[in-house]
PASEBA-1860 file (N, C-alpha, C; in nm, 3 decimals):
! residues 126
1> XXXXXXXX> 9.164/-4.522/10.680/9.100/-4.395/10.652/9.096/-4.312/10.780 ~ 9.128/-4.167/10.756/9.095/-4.109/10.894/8.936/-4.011/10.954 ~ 8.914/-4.030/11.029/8.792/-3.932/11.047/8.842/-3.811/11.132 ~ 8.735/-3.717/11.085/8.778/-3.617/11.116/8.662/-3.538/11.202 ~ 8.644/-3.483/11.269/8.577/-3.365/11.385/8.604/-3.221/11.406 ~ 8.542/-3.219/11.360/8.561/-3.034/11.401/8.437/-2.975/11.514 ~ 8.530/-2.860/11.572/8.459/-2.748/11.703/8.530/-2.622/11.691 ~ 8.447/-2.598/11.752/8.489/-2.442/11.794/8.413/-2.327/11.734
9> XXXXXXXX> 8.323/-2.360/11.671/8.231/-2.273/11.563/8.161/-2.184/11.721 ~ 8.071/-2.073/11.648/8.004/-2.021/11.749/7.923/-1.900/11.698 ~ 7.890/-1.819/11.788/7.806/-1.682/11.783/7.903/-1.537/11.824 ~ 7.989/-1.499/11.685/8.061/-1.377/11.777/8.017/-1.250/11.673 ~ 8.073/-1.151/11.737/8.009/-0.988/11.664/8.119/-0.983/11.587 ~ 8.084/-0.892/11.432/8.170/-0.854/11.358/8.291/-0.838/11.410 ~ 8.420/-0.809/11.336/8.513/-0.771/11.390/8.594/-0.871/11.497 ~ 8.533/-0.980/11.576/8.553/-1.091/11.651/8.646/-1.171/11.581
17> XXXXXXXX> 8.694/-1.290/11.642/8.791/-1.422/11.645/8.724/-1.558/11.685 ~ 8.738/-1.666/11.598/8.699/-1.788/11.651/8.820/-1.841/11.593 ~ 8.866/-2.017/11.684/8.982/-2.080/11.650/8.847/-2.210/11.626 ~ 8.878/-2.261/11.468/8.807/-2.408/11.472/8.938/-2.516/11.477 ~ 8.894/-2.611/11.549/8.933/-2.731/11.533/8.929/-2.861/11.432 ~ 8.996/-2.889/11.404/9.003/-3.051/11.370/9.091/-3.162/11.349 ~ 8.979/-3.242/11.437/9.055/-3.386/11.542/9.043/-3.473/11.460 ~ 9.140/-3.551/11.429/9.155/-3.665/11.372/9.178/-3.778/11.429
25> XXXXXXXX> 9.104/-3.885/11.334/9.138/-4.039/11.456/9.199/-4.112/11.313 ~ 9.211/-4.228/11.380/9.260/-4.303/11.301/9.358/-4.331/11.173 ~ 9.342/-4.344/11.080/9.475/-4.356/10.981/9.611/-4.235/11.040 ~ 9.672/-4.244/11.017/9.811/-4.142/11.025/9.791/-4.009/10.980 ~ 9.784/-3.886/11.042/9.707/-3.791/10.977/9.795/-3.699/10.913 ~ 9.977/-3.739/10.932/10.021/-3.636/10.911/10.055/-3.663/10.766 ~ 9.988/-3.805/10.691/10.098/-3.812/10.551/9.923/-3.716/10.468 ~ 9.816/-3.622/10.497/9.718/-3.576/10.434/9.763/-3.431/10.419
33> XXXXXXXX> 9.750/-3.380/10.327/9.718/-3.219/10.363/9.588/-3.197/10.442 ~ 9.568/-3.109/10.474/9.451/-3.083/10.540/9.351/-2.972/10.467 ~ 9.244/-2.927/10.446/9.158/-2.839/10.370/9.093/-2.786/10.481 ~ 9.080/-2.660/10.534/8.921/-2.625/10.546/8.820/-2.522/10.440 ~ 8.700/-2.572/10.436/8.626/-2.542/10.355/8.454/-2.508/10.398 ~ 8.402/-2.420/10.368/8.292/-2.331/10.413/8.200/-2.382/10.337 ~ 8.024/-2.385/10.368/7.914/-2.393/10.295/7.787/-2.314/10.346 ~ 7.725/-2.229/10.287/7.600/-2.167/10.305/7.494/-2.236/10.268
41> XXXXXXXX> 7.390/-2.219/10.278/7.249/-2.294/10.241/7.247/-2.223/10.074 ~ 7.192/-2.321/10.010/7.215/-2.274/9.862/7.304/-2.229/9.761 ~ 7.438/-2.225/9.866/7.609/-2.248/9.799/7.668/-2.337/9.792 ~ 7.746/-2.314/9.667/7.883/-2.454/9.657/7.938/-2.436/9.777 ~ 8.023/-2.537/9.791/8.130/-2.551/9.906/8.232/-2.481/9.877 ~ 8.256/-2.380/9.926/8.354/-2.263/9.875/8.516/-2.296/9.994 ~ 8.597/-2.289/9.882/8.721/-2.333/9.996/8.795/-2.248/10.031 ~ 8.826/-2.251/10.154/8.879/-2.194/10.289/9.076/-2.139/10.270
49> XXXXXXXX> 9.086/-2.268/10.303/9.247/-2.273/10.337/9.327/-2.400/10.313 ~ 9.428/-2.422/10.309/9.495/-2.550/10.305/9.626/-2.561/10.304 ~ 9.669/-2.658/10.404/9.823/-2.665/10.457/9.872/-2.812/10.431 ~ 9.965/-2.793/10.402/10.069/-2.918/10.386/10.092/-3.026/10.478 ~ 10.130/-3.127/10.412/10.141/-3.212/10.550/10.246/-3.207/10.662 ~ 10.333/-3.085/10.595/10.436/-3.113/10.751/10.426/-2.920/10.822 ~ 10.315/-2.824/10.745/10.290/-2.696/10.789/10.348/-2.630/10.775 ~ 10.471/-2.658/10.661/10.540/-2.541/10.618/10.436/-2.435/10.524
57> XXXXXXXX> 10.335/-2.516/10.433/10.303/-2.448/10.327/10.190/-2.417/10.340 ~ 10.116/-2.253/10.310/9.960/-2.265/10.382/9.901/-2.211/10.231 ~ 9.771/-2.189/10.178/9.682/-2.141/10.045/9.584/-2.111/10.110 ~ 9.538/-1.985/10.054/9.392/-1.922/10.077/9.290/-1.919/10.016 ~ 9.171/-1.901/10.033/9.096/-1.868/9.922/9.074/-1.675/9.936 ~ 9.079/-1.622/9.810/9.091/-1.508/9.810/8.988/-1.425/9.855 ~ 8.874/-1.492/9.959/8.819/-1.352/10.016/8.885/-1.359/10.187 ~ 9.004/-1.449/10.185/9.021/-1.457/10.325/9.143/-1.328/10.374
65> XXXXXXXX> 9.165/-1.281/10.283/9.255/-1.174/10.258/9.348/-1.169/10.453 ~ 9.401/-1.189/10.443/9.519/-1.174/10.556/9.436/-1.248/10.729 ~ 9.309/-1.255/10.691/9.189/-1.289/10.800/9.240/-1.398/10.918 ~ 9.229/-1.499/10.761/9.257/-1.631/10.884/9.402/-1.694/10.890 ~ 9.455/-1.785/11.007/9.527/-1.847/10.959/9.525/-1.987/11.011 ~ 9.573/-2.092/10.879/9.543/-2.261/10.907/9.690/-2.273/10.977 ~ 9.688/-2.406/11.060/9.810/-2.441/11.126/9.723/-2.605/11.145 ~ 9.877/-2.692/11.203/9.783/-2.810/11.231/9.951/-2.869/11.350
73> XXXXXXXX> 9.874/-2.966/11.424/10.024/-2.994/11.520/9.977/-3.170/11.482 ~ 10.064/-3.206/11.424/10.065/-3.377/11.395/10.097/-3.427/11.496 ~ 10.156/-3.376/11.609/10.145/-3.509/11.712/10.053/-3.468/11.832 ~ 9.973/-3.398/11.826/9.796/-3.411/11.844/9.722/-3.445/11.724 ~ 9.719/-3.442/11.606/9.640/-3.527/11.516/9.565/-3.389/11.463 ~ 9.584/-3.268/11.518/9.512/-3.142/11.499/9.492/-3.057/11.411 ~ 9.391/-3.025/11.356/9.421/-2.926/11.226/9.336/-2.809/11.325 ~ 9.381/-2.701/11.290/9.309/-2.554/11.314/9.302/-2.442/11.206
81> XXXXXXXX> 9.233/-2.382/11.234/9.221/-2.222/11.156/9.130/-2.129/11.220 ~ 9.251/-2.012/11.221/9.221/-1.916/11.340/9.163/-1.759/11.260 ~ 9.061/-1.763/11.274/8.988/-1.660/11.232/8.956/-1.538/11.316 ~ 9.036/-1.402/11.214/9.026/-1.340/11.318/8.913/-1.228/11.191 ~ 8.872/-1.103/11.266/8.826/-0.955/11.165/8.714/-1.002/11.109 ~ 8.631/-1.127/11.198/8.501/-1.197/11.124/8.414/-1.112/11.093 ~ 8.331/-1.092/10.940/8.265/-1.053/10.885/8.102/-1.121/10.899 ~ 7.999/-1.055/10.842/7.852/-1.122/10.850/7.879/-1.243/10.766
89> XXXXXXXX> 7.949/-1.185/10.623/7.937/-1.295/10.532/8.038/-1.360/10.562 ~ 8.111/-1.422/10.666/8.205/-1.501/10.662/8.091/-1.612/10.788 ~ 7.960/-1.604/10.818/7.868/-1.685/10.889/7.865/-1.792/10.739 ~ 7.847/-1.895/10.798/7.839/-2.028/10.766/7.875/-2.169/10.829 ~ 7.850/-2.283/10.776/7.898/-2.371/10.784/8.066/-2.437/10.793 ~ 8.137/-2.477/10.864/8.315/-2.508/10.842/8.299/-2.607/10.874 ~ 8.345/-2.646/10.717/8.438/-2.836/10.701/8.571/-2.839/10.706 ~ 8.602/-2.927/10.767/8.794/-2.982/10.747/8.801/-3.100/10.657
97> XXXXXXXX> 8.854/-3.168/10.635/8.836/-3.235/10.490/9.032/-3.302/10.478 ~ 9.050/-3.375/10.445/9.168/-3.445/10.403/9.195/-3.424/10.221 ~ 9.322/-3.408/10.181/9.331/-3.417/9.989/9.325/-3.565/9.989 ~ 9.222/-3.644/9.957/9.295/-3.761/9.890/9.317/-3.794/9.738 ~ 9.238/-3.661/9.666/9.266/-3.708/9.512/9.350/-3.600/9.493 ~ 9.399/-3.622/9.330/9.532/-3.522/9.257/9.603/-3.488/9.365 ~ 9.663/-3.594/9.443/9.752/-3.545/9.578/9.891/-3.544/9.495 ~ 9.940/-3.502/9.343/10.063/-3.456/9.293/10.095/-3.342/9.339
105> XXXXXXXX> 9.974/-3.259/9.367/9.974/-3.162/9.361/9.852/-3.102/9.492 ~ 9.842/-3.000/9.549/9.787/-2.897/9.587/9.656/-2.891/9.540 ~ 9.523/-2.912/9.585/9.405/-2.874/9.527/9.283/-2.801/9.609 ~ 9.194/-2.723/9.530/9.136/-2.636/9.589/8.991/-2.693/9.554 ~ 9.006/-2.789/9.522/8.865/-2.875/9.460/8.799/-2.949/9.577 ~ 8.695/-2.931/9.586/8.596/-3.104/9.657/8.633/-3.190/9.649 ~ 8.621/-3.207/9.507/8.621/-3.350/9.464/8.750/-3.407/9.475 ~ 8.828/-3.320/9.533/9.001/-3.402/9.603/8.989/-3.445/9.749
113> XXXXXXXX> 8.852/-3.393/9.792/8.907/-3.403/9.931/8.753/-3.523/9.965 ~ 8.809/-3.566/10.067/8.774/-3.666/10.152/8.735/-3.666/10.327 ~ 8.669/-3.735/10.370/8.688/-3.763/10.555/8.633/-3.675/10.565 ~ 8.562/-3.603/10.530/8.437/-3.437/10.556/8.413/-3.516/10.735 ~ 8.413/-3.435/10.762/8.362/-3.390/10.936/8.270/-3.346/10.904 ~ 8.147/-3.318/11.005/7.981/-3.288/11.033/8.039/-3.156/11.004 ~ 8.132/-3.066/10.981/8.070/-2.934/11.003/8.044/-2.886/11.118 ~ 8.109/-2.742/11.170/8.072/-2.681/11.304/8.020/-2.515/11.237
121> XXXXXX> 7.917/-2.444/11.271/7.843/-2.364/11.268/7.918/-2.240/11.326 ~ 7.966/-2.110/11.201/7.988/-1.998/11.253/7.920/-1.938/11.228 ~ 7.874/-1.817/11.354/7.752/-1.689/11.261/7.806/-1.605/11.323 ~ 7.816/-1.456/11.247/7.901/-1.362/11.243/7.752/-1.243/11.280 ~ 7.755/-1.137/11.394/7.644/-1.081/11.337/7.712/-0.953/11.352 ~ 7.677/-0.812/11.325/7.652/-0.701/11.350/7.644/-0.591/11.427
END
């Protein structure tokens, strides 16, 4: 199984850029897609982005409109997503997350993904 870590979260003004990280240990990280995925206090886990396992192929979720972009380098073990034109409501919580279920296919679900990292803290202000 692999674990996963994420950084890079922080405190920037509207209109700003943060790059999050996530480090992977253990199992082989490049045979996973990778997910990142957002949570507010009193929200579902609303999903982010998600790239393939070799980074040809990237998916958004549609309020990320041209915003961010996921990348990951497999021989650092690295997943990223680079957020740029940060909004108030784009403050929250960021998970990285592995697919391990319906891996036929592409999923935008939770309940596919696995290896959740603690979460690193973005707040967007004004």
């Amino acid at each position: 199984q692999v674990q996963l870590v994420e950084s890079g979260g922080g405190l920037v003004q509207a209109g700003g850029s943060l790059r999050l990280s996530c480090a992977a240990s253990g199992r082989t990280f490049s045979v996973y897609r990778v997910g990142w995925f957002r949570q507010t206090p009193g929200k579902e886990r609303e999903f982010v982005a998600l790239i393939s396992r070799n980074g040809c192929a990237t998916y958004y979720g549609d309020f990320v409109k041209g915003r961010f972009t996921i990348s990951r380098d497999n021989a650092k073990n690295t997943g990223y997503l680079q957020m740029t034109n940060l909004k108030p409501e784009d403050t929250s919580v960021y998970y990285c997350a592995v697919q391990t279920g319906n891996t036929y296919a592409i999923s935008r679900r939770t309940v596919d993904f696995g290896s959740w990292g603690q979460g690193t803290q973005v707040a967007v202000f004004s």
